[in-house]
C-alpha positions as CSV (number, residue, x, y, z in Angstrom):
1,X,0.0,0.0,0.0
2,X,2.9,2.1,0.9
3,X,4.1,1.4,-2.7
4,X,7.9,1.2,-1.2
5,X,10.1,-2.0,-0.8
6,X,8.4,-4.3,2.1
7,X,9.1,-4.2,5.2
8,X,7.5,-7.3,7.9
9,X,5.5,-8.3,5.0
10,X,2.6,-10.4,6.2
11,X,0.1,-12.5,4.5
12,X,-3.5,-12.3,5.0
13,X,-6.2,-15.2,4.5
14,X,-6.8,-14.4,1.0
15,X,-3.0,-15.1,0.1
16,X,-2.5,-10.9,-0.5
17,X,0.6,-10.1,1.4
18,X,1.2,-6.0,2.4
19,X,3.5,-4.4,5.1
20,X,2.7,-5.3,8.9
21,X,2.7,-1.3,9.2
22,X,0.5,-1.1,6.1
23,X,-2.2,-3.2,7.9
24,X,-2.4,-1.7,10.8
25,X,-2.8,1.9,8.9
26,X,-5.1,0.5,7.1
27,X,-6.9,-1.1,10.1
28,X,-7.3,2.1,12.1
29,X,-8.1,4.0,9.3
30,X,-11.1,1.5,8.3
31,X,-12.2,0.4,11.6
32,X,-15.7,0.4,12.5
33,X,-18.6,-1.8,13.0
34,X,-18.1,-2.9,9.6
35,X,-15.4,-5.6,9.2
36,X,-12.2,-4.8,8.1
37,X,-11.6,-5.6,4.3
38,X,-8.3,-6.4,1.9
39,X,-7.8,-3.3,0.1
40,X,-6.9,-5.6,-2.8
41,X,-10.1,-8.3,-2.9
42,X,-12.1,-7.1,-0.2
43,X,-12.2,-10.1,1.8
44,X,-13.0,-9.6,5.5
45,X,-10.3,-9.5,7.6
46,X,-11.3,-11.4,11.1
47,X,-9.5,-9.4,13.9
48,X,-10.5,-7.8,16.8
49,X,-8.1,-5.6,17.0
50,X,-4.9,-3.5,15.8
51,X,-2.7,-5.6,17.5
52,X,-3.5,-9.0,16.3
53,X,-2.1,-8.2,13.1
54,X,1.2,-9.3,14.0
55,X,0.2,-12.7,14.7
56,X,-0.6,-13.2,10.8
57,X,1.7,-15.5,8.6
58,X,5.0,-13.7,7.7
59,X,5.2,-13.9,3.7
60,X,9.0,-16.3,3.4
61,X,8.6,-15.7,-0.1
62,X,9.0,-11.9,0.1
63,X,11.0,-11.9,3.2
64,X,13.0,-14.4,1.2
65,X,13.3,-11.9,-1.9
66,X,14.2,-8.9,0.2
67,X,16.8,-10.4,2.2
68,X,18.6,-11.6,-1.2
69,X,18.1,-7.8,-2.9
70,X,19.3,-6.1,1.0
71,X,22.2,-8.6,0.9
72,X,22.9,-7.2,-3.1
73,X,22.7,-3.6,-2.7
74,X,25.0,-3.5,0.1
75,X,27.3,-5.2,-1.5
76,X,27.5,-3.1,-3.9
77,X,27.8,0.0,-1.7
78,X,30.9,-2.0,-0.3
79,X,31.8,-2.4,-3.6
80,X,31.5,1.5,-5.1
81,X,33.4,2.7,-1.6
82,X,36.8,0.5,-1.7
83,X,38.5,-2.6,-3.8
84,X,37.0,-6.0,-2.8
85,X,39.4,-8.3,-1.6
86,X,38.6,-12.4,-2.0
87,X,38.1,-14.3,1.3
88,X,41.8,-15.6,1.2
89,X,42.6,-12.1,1.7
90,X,45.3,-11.2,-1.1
91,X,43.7,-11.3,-4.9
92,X,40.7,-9.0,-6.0
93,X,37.6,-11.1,-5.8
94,X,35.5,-11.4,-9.2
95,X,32.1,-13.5,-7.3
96,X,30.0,-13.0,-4.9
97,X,28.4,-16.3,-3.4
98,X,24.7,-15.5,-2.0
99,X,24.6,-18.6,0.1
100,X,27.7,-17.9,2.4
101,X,27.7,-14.3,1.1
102,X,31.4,-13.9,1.0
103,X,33.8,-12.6,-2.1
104,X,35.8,-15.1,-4.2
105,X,38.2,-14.6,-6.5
106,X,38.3,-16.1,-10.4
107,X,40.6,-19.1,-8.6
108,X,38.3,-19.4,-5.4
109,X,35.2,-19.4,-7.4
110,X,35.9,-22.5,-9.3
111,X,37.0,-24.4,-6.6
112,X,34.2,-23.1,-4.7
113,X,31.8,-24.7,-7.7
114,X,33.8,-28.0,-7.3
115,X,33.2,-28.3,-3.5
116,X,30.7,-31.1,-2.5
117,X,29.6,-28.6,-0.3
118,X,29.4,-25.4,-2.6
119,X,28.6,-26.8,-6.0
120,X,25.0,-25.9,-5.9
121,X,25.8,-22.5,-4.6
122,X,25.1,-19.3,-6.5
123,X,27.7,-17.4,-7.4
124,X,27.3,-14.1,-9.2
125,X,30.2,-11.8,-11.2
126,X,31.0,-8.9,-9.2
127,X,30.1,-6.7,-12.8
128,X,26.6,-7.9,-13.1
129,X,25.9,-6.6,-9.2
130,X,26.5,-3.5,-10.6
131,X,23.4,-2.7,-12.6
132,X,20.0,-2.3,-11.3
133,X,18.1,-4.8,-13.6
134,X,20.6,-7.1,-12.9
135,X,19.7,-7.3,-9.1
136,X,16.0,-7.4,-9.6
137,X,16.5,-10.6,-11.9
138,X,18.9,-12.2,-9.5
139,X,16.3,-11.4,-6.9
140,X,13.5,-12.8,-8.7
141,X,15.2,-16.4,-9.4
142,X,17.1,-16.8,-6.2
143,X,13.7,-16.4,-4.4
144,X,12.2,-18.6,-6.3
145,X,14.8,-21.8,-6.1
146,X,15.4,-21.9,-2.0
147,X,13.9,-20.3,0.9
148,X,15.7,-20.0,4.4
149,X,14.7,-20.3,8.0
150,X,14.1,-16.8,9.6
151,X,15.9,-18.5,13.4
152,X,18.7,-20.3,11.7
153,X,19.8,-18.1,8.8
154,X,20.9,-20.2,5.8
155,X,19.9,-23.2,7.0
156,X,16.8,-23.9,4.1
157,X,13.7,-24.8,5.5
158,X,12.7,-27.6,3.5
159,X,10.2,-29.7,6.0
160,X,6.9,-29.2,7.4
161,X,5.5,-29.3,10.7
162,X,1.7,-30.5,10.0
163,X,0.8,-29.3,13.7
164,X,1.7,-26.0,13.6
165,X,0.8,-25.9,9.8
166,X,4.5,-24.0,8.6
167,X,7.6,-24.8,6.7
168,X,10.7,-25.4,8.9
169,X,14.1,-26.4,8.7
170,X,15.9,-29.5,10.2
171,X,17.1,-27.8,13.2
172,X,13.6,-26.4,14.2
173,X,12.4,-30.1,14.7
174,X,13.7,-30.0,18.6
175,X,11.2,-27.0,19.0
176,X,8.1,-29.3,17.3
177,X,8.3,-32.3,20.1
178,X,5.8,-35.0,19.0
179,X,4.8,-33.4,15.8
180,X,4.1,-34.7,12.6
181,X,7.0,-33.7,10.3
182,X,6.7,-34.1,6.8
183,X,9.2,-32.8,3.5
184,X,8.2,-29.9,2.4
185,X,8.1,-30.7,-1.2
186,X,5.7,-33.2,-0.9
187,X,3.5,-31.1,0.6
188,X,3.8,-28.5,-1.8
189,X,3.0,-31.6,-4.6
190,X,0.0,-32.0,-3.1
191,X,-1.6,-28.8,-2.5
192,X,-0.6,-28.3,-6.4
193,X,-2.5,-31.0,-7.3
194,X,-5.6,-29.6,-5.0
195,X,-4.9,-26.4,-6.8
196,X,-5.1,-27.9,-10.2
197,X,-8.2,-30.2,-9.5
198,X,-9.9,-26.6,-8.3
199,X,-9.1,-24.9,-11.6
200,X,-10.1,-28.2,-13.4
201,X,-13.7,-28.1,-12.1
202,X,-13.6,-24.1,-12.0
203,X,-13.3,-24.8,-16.3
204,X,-15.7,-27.9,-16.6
205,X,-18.5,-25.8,-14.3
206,X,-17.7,-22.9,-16.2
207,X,-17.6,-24.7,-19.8
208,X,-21.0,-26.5,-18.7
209,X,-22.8,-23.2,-17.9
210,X,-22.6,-22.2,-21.1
């Protein structure tokens, strides 16, 4: 709503996701005896009051996205304000890795890429961090591929705790005792298939109307 970059991004029950601060502007501005509605869908929003809006579903997705183009841009400004040295400390580095966001140089990069541990890493020329468009599309496709635990930093969050209905990573499990744990691309295989089953009767009801 703020038309700025997110900040707290939350998602509301209609899967629209705005600011945490937005919402609650929005809220007291709107409140009355009238539910509140999603300025995008209008879709009552159930809450009693201002506060509760911070108990909604943080977006990963977006929090995901910004922490990828924060990490970027002040790269960059390290970049534009002094030489950037590799992580062995003596040659001028020519990457930048997102996952352990550190510098490499052309040497440390293709070992880095032949590591067992690294291979699947994404590393990024130091040139193309340089221009705007270039960020937005890095952005876009490194949120899309792996999304990381808000507690445990890079540590990808790749189960799901069917209790407490959220994605977690491995070392969350200690804080789920007795719950159901499941992989979270299975999961995510299934409520596809729900989703395409939906838009499969949506057509046929649709198709038969007419």
């Amino acid at each position: 709503m703020c038309k700025d970059i997110y900040r707290e991004p939350k998602t509301l029950g209609c899967l629209h996701s705005f600011c945490l601060e937005c919402l609650e502007t929005h809220y007291e501005k709107t409140h009355s005896n009238v539910n509140v509605k999603c300025p995008i869908c209008r879709t009552p929003i159930q809450f009693e009051s201002r506060e509760q809006l911070s108990n909604l579903s943080t977006d990963t997705f977006l929090l995901n996205a910004l922490n990828i183009h924060n990490t970027l841009t002040n790269s960059i400004s390290q970049q534009n304000n002094q030489k950037v040295i590799c992580l062995d400390g003596k040659n001028e580095a020519t990457h930048y890795c997102f996952n352990c966001e550190e510098h490499f140089c052309e040497f440390c990069s293709k070992l880095h890429k032949t590591m067992k541990m690294s291979k699947n890493h994404q590393l990024i020329p130091i040139q193309e961090m340089k221009d705007e468009t270039q960020i937005k599309t890095i952005t876009n496709s490194s949120s899309n591929n792996q999304i990381y635990c808000q507690i445990h930093g890079q540590k990808e969050m790749d189960l799901f705790c069917n209790d407490c209905k959220e994605p977690i990573c491995s070392l969350c499990i200690s804080k789920h005792p007795s719950h159901k744990i499941l992989v979270l691309s299975d999961i995510v295989g299934n409520e596809k298939q729900s989703l395409i089953d939906l838009i499969n009767q949506v057509f046929f009801f649709s198709f038969y109307l007419k």
